[in-house]
Residue, then its C-alpha position, 0 to 999 in steps of 0.5 A: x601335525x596336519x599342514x592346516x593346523x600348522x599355520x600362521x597369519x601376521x601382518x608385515x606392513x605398515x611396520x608400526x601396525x603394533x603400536x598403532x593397534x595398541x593406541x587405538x586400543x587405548x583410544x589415542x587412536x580412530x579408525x582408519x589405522x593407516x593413511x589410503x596410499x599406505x601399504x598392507x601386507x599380510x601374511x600366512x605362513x603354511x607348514x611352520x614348524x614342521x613344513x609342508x611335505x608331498x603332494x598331498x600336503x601341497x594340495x591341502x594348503x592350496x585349497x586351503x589358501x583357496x578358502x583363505x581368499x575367499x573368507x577375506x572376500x567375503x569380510x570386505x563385502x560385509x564390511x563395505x556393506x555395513x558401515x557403521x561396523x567400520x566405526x572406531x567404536x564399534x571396531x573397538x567394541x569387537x576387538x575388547x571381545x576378543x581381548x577377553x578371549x584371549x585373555x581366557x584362553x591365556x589363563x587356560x594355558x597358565x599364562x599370566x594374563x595380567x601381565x601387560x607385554x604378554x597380553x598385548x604382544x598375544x593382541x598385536x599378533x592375533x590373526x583374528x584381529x589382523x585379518x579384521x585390520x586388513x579387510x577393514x581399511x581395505x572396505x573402507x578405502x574401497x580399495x583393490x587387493x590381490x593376493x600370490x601363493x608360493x609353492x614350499x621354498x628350497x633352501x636355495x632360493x632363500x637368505x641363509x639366515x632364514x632356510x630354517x623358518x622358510x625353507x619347505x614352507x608355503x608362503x601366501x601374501x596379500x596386499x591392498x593394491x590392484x596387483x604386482x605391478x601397483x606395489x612400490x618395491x621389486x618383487x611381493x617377497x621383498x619386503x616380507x623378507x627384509x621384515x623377517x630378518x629383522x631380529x625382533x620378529x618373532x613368529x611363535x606362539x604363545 
């Protein structure tokens, strides 16, 4: 499977993103999501099931780790730009969209859509969605962000219980802060890896 293909986003803060997401879906919650002074991290994991190998594949999650930048770039400038796609209705609007697409798209795969947990846990966790949440809470907080790309981790550098999602993988995080330096914890991985290891999370595909 080419590296690209092989590929996942999430978010890993705010914690209770999921919850918050499914009540703003039902409309117990408006937009913004999340208070100015909390955290967002977001994730894309490159190579998760079978890992990035060589030089050539390295090279190939750079450039498109590159592009990932520069979409989430563009995404703030269009939404700072036009504010009234940050409404609470129009927000909600493009995610029912999505909804009925992914609702299809479970369907196709024989699914049962109609079952609520799985419909909403395949919500919770569509990048679509997410890269949306990251970029709209920053354009609306007129917010910094910045980005840091890992290179494929060796088994060494990471937690026993996690060489086997992590290790050969490339790793790249965002956050809705100016840089290193402007986040509360010890290092941009800490926190990705204390979520990670939590036995709920759960990184598959349906």
């Amino acid at each position: 499977m080419p590296v690209v293909a092989d590929s996942y986003m999430g978010m890993f803060l705010p914690t209770d993103l999921s919850e918050k997401l499914v009540s703003f879906i039902s409309a117990y919650l408006d937009f913004p999501l999340i208070r100015r002074d909390e955290i967002m991290g977001a994730f894309y994991l490159f190579g998760k099931d079978y890992g990035v190998n060589g030089k050539t594949e390295v090279l190939a999650v750079t450039d498109l780790a590159k592009r990932t930048i520069e979409q989430v770039g563009r995404n703030v400038s269009l939404f700072y730009r036009t504010p009234n796609k940050l409404s609470s209705s129009a927000i909600r609007e493009d995610i029912m969209k999505r909804v009925l697409q992914i609702s299809v798209e479970l369907q196709q795969k024989k699914v049962d859509s109609g079952n609520a947990y799985k419909l909403n846990d395949r919500i919770v966790k569509d990048p679509v969605i997410l890269s949306d949440f990251f970029s709209q809470h920053i354009a609306y907080y007129q917010q910094d962000y910045f980005f840091e790309l890992f290179q494929p981790f060796k088994k060494t550098e990471l937690p026993f219980s996690l060489r086997d999602k992590l290790a050969g993988r490339m790793l790249l995080l965002a956050y809705n802060v100016k840089n290193l330096k402007s986040l509360p914890f010890e290092s941009s991985l800490s926190p990705f890896i204390q979520w990670l290891e939590k036995p709920a999370v759960n990184m598959s595909k349906v």
